[in-house]
C-alpha positions as YAML, in Angstrom:
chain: A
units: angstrom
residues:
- id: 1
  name: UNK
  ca: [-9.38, -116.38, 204.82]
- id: 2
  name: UNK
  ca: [-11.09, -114.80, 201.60]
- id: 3
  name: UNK
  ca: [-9.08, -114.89, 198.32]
- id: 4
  name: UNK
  ca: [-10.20, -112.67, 196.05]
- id: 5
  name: UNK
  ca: [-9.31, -113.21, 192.07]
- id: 6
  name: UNK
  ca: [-10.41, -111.98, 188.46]
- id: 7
  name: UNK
  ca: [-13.72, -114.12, 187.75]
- id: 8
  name: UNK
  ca: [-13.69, -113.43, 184.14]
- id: 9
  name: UNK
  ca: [-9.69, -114.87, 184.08]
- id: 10
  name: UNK
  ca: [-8.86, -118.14, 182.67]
- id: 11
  name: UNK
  ca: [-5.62, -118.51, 184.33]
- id: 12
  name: UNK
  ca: [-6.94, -116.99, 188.03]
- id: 13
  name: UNK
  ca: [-9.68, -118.90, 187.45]
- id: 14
  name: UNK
  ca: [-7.25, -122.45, 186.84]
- id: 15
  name: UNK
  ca: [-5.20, -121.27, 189.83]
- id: 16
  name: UNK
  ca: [-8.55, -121.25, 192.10]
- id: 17
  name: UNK
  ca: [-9.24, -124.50, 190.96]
- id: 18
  name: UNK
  ca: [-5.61, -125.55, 191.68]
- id: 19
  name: UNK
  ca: [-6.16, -124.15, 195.64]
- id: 20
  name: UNK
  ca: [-9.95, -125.55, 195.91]
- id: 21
  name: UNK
  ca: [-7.55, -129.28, 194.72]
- id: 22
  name: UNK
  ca: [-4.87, -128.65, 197.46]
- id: 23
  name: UNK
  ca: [-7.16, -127.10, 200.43]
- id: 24
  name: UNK
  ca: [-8.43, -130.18, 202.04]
- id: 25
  name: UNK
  ca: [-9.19, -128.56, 205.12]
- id: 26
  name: UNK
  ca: [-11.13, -126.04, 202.90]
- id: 27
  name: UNK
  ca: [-9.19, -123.06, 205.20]
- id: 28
  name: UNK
  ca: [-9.76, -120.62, 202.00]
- id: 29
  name: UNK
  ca: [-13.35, -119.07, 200.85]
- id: 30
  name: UNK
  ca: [-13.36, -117.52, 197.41]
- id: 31
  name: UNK
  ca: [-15.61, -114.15, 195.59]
- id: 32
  name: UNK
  ca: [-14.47, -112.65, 192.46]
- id: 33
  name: UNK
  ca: [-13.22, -109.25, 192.70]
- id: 34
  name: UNK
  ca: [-16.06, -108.17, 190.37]
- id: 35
  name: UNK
  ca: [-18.97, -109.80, 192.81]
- id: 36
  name: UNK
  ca: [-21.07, -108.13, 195.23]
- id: 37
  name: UNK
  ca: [-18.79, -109.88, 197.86]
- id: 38
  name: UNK
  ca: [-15.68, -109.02, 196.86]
- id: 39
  name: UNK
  ca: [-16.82, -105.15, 196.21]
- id: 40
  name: UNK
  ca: [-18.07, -105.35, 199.53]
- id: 41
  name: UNK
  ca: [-14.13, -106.95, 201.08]
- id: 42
  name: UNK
  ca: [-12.84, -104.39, 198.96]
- id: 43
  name: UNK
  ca: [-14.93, -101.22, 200.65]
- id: 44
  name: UNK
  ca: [-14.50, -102.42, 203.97]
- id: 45
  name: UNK
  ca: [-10.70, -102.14, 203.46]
- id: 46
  name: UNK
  ca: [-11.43, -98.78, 201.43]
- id: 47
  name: UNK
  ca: [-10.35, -98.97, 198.10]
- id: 48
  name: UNK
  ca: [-13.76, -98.12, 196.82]
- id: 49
  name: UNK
  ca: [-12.86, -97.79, 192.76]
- id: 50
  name: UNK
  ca: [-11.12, -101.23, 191.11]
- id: 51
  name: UNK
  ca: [-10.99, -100.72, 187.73]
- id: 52
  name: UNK
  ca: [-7.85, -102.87, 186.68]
- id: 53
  name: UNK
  ca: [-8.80, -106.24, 188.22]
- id: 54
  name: UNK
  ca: [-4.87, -107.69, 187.73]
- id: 55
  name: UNK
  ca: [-4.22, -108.36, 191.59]
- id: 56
  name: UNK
  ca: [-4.99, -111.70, 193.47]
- id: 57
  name: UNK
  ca: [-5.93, -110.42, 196.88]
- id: 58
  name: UNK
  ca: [-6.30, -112.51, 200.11]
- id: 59
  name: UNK
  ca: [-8.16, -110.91, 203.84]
- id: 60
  name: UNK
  ca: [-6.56, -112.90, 206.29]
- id: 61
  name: UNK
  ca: [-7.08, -111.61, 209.80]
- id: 62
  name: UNK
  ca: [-8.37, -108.23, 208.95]
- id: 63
  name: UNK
  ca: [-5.48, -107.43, 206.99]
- id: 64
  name: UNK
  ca: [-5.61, -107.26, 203.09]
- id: 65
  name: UNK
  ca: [-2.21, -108.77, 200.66]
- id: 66
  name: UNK
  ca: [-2.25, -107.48, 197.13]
- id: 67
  name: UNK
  ca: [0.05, -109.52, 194.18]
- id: 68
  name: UNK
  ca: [3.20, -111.27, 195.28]
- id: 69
  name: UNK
  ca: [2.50, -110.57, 199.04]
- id: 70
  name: UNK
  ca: [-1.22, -112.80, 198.61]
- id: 71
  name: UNK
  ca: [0.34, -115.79, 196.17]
- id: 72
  name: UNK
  ca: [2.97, -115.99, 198.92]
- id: 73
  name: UNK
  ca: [0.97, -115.38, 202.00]
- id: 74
  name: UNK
  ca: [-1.53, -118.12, 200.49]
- id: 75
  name: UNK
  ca: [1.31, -120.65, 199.27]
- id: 76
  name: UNK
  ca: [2.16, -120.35, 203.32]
- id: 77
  name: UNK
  ca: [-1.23, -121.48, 204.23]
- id: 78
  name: UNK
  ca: [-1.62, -124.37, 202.04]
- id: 79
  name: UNK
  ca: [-0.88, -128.18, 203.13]
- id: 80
  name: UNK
  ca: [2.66, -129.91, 202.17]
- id: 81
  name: UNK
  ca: [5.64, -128.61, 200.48]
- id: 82
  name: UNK
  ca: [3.55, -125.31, 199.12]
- id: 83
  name: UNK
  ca: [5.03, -123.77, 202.43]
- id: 84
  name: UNK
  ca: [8.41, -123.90, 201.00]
- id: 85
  name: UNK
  ca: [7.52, -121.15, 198.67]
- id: 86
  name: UNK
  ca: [7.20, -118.57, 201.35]
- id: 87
  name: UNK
  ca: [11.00, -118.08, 201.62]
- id: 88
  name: UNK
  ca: [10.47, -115.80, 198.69]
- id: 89
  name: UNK
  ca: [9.09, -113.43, 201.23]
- id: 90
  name: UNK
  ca: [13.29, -112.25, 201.62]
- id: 91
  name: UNK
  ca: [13.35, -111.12, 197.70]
- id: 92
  name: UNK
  ca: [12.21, -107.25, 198.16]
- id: 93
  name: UNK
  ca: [8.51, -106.35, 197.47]
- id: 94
  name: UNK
  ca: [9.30, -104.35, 194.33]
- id: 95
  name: UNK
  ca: [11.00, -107.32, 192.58]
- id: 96
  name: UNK
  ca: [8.56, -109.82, 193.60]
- id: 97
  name: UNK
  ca: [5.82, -107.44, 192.74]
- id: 98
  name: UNK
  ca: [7.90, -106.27, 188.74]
- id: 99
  name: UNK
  ca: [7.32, -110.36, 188.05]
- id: 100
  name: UNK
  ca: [4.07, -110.71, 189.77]
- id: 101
  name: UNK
  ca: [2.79, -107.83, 187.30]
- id: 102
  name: UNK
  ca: [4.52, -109.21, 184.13]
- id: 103
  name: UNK
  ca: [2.48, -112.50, 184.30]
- id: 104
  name: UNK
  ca: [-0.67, -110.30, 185.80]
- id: 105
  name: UNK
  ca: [-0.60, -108.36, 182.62]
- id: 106
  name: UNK
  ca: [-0.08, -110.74, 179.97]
- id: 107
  name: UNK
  ca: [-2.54, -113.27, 182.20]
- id: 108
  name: UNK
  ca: [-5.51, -113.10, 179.36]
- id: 109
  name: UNK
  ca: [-2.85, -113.71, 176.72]
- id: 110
  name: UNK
  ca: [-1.47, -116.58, 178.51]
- id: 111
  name: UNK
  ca: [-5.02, -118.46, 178.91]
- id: 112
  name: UNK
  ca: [-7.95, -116.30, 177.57]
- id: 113
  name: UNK
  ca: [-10.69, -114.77, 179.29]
- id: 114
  name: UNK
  ca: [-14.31, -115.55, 180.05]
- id: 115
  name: UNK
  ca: [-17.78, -113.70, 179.47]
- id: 116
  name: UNK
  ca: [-18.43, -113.96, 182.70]
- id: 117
  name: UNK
  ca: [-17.42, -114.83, 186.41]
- id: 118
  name: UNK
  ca: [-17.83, -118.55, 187.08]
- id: 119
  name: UNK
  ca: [-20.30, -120.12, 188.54]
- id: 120
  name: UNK
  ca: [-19.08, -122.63, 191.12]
- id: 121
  name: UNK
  ca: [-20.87, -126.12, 191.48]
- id: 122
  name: UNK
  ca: [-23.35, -126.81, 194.08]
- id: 123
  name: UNK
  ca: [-20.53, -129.01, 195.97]
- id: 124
  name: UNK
  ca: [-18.07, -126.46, 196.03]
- id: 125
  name: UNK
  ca: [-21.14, -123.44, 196.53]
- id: 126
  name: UNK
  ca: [-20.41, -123.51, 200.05]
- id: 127
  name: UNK
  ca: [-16.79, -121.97, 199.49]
- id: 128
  name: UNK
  ca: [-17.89, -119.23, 197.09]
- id: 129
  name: UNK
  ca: [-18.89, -115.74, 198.70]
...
């Protein structure tokens, strides 16, 4: 499972860290939507031009989740009570999706926003992309 996320955000970029903390098993690998890897998860599910990089995105099985259908869809992966947040899933995409966008959009406000994508450490290289 690839989860793709805004390298240059603070606050995607906190929530990665959060996951990388929680996935023991290390079942998720990670590119920023602005690498050569995740341009190339990107084309392969053809959406070729990404200009507004506000969407957390996870390819799980061949099949790609945008917004509130990847947080979820990942919260179901991960270990312990992180499950729980899945029953969400029963609220309809368009509401999920209207609060999903309201933090996505005010996400640089929230936490800042970086020169450039990070650079993972040489420990945790393996699970960059």
């Amino acid at each position: 499972m690839i989860i793709l996320f805004d390298g240059v955000c603070n606050f995607c970029n906190a929530t990665i860290n959060f996951l990388i903390d929680r996935d023991k098993k290390g079942v998720f690998k990670f590119a920023a939507l602005q690498s050569e890897a995740g341009k190339t998860v990107l084309t392969k599910h053809n959406i070729v031009s990404l200009t507004d990089f506000d969407s957390v995105m996870l390819e799980k099985d061949g099949k790609l989740y945008q917004k509130s259908d990847a947080a979820l869809e990942i919260a179901r992966q991960m270990d312990g009570l992180w499950k729980i947040l899945y029953v969400f899933r029963i609220v309809p995409k368009f509401i999920r999706d209207f609060f999903y966008d309201l933090v996505a959009k005010n996400r640089y406000r929230f936490m800042g926003k970086r020169d450039a994508c990070r650079i993972p450490t040489p420990e945790l290289r393996a699970r960059f992309l």
